[in-house]
Steps between C-alpha positions, in 0.01 A plus 500: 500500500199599313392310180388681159302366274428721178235401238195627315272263705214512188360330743708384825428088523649204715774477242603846654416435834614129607861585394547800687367321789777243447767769444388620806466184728881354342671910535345581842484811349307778702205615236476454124367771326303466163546818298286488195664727205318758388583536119704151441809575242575193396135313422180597424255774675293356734130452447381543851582873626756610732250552806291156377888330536553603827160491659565106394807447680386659789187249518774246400720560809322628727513186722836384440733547705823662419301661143473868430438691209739793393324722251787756455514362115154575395527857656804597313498668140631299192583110484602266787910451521577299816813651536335847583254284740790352678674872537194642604445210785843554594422890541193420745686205676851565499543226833335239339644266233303366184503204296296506161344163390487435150330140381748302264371593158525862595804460595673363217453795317613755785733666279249674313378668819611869528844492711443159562882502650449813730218251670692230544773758686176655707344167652447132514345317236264163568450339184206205529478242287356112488682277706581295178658808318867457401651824574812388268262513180515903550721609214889648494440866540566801744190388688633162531883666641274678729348160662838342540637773703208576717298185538480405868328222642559644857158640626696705775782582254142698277358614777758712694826496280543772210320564265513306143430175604278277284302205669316221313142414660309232348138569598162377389383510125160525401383507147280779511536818304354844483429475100266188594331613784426857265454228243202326772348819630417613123320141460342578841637200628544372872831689638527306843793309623685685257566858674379543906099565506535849584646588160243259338229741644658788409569393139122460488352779651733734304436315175915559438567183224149479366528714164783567351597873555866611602477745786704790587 
């Protein structure tokens, strides 16, 4: 089963990278892929361009194992839906079977994503959250019917039964965020430990966060 993991990446850091690795190592799962969106619809445009994005998730994953980078989003015309990434995956690898993997706070407002309930009828979902998250507190709603009918805590059950299954991974949270390490590069302040030294490099060289123009 291949892993997707969707996001604008403005720029990629460990808080992207260590739980993927964990979805990874806990699934088994046979390659994640990180697809960076190429005109987000539900947040804010990205500061760093589409080829600056990619360039630093390539650099990010480039020696992980199990990591790709998928940059069918950022080619295509118009905004980012995952549901027409998912079809289009589907098209190019109709023997393989997906599963997307959405962090907890992203989650909880699923329904707003376009189709959200044609995805959950097209593949797996992995939701991640911190270990000490009460997946009760998630309100009464059609999200929350969805859950109690496809929730499995059977990794075999996710991997090879049909698809609709949701599984529950807790993985490893790190507080660092995209909007402070933009926030640090501005102030021209020391990146490291934050996002893999590759990225670091390339942040600096390409001057990406250091004024505060929106690119294209």
């Amino acid at each position: 089963m291949i892993g997707i993991y969707g996001g604008t990446f403005d720029p990629v850091h460990f808080g992207h990278l260590r739980p993927a690795v964990d979805v990874y190592t806990e699934l088994g799962l046979s390659e994640i892929r990180f697809i960076p969106a190429g005109i987000p619809a539900h947040r804010e445009q990205p500061v760093a361009s589409k080829a600056q994005r990619c360039q630093m998730l390539l650099l990010a994953t480039e020696n992980i194992a199990g990591m790709s980078v998928d940059d069918r989003e950022i080619n295509r015309d118009g905004p980012s839906y995952m549901i027409d990434t998912i079809r289009s995956l589907q098209s190019d690898f109709p023997d393989e079977k997906f599963c997307l993997i959405v962090g907890m706070d992203a989650f909880i407002g699923f329904e707003s994503w376009r189709e959200w309930q044609a995805i959950v009828g097209l593949i797996n979902i992995v939701i991640t959250y911190r270990p000490n998250f009460d997946i009760d507190s998630i309100t009464e709603s059609e999200l929350k019917k969805y859950i109690r009918g496809a929730e499995t805590k059977n990794k075999d059950e996710f991997l090879t039964g049909s698809f609709g299954h949701c599984y529950f991974c807790p993985v490893t949270q790190l507080d660092i965020s995209a909007t402070r390490i933009r926030e640090l590069a501005r102030q021209g302040s020391k990146l490291n430990f934050l996002l893999p030294d590759a990225v670091v490099d390339y942040l600096q060289q390409e001057r990406i966060y250091q004024q505060e123009k929106i690119y294209g």
